[in-house]
C-alpha positions, 0 to 999 in steps of 0.5 A: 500500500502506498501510504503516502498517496493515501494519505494525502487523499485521506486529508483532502478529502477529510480537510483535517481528521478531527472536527469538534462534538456535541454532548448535549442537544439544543434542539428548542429554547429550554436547550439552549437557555440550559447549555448557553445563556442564561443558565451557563451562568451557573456552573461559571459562579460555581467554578469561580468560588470553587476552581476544582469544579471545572473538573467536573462540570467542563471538558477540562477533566478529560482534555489534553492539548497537544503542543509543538512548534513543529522544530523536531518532526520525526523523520521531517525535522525542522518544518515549523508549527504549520507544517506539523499540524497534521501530525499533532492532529494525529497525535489527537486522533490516537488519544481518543482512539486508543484511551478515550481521551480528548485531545486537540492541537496546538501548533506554535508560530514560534520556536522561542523558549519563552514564547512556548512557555508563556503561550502554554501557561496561557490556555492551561486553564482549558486542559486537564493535561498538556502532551509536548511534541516534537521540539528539538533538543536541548530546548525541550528539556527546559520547556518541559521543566519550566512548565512542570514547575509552573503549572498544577496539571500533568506536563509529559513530552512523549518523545521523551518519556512516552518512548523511555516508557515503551522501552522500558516495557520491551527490555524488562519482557527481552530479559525476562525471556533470556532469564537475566536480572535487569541489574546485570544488564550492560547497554549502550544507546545511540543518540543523545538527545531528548528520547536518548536521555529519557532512555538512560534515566527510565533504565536506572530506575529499572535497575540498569546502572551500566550504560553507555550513550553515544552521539555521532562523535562517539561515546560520551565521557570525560575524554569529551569534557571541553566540548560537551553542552550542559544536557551532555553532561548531565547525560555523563552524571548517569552514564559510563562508569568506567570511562570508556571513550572511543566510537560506536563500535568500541561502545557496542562490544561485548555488551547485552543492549542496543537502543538506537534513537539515532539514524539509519545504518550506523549499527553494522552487522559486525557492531552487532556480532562483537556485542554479547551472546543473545544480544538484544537490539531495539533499533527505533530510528524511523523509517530506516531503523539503526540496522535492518532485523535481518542483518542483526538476526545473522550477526548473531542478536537473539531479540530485535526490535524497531519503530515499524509495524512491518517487522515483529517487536514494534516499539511504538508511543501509542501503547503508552501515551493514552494510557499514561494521560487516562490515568493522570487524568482520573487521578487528577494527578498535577504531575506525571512521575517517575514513579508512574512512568515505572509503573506504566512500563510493568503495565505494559510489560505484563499485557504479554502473557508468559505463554506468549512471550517469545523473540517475536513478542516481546510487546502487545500490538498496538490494537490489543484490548485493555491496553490503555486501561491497564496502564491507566490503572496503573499510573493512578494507583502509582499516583495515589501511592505517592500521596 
């Protein structure tokens, strides 16, 4: 199928793939004097004298907006608030299709850090949670920061968090299928980044403690000290215990993990075939993975894993995502933690039977059952534990 051709006729043909919904019928003059004026003066006194009150008498309990300024498109980079509006319309339809959540874009005409967090504090009263997407490191970190401290309601960059989580659920299923303790676990992850960071953090809350990062120079260590920016060096804090400095290759050798949130091809056959017996490689660079599954399953990996729905162990953000704000959302939970996010990858993880865990299925599909309820389930409960 040519999904290119059809989606540029789904969008044509559709103008866009949300439109807004009615709850309620205005179908005479009591209709309309109940749902609009005079009688909506009501719930506004209410929510006046008592703010929690919209949570149950507005969209704003079940309301996410999705906010990009559309400099970190996957796969597009750098094209703007405007261009990524399709995106961040899909981002909403998954929501709501996959956890029930209403969702709505919110495409920034602006790529100043200031500016998005001003604009974010501004229309927060409407959401119950806010969902950054695809703004380009390091200024995402600060973005998600700055909002995190300022607002009183869930802020979660899915590039970020939504994949460590995903991650965490497929690593947690791959060694449990090699009988290995997550604390014996020696890993290396290309790309520095926004997803590579939230990686590294989501694997020490596991209990993976020896990991290696790489950016496109190579491992991150002490040897780099003159040249790395304040994100990198926080990424050195928790990685590399022992110094190693070298290239990919050196970073690659005699270990049991590979999570490439990088570019295409630079994880060779031979990388792969130095790494330790029953290797596990999650390569997640879209659309062209770190290496492709059949070269990586010569070179001698036992589990292997991408971003594509073509190939076994999709490593996708839609299993979390709607989950993780169905559950914030029903807790009204004024922050998304770690402690939820660990909670949502064991959620995950265990949607897997054990009569089904396999080389091949490591994760759920995307369309299982119960997926989103389960995660939700989890991450209220994590919520509630931390009170």
């Amino acid at each position: 199928m040519d999904y290119y051709k059809a989606s540029m006729e789904m969008h044509r043909k559709h103008k866009g793939k949300l439109e807004v919904g009615v709850k309620v019928s205005v179908a005479n003059k009591d209709d309309l004097s109940t749902a609009y004026t005079p009688g909506v003066a009501q719930p506004c006194v209410e929510i006046a004298e008592h703010p929690e009150e919209a949570y149950n008498l507005t969209i704003k309990a079940n309301t996410v907006a999705v906010v990009s300024d559309g400099s970190a498109v996957l796969g597009l980079g750098n094209i703007g608030g405007l261009a990524s509006l399709p995106v961040m319309e899909g981002k909403a339809v998954l929501f709501k299709e996959f956890g029930g959540v209403d969702a709505f874009p919110i495409c920034l005409d602006t790529q100043d850090t200031d500016e998005i967090v001003e604009t974010v504090k501004r229309i927060a009263p409407t959401f119950g949670g806010i969902n950054l997407e695809d703004i380009s490191a390091p200024r995402c970190f600060e973005v998600e920061r700055r909002l995190k401290e300022e607002l009183d309601i869930p802020v979660f960059h899915d590039d970020q968090h939504g994949t460590a989580v995903v991650v965490s659920a497929a690593v947690i299923n791959a060694f449990k299928i090699l009988d290995k303790p997550l604390c014996q676990i020696s890993a290396v992850i290309n790309g520095a980044g926004a997803a590579g960071t939230a990686v590294l953090k989501m694997l020490r809350n596991l209990g993976v403690y020896d990991v290696v990062v790489c950016d496109s120079k190579g491992i991150i260590s002490k040897d780099r000290l003159a040249e790395l920016g304040e994100d990198k060096l926080e990424i050195l804090e928790l990685s590399n215990k022992d110094n190693l400095s070298g290239s990919l290759a050196e970073a690659v050798r005699g270990r049991n993990l590979f999570i490439g949130v990088s570019v295409p091809r630079v994880l060779t056959p031979e990388m792969v075939s130095d790494m330790a017996e029953d290797a596990v490689v999650f390569a997640m660079s879209n659309p062209e993975p770190e290496i492709m599954p059949d070269l990586a399953h010569e070179s001698g990996a036992r589990i292997i894993g991408t971003g594509r729905s073509d190939f076994p162990n999709q490593i996708n953000n839609v299993l979390v995502f709607p989950g993780i704000f169905k559950g914030a959302l029903a807790a009204r939970a004024t922050d998304i933690t770690e402690e939820m996010k660990v909670a949502a990858a064991y959620a995950l993880a265990g949607l897997v039977p054990d009569s089904e865990l396999s080389e091949n299925c490591v994760l759920p599909l995307a369309f299982k059952a119960g997926v989103a309820d389960a995660i939700a389930e989890a991450v209220a409960k994590a919520w509630a534990e931390s009170k």
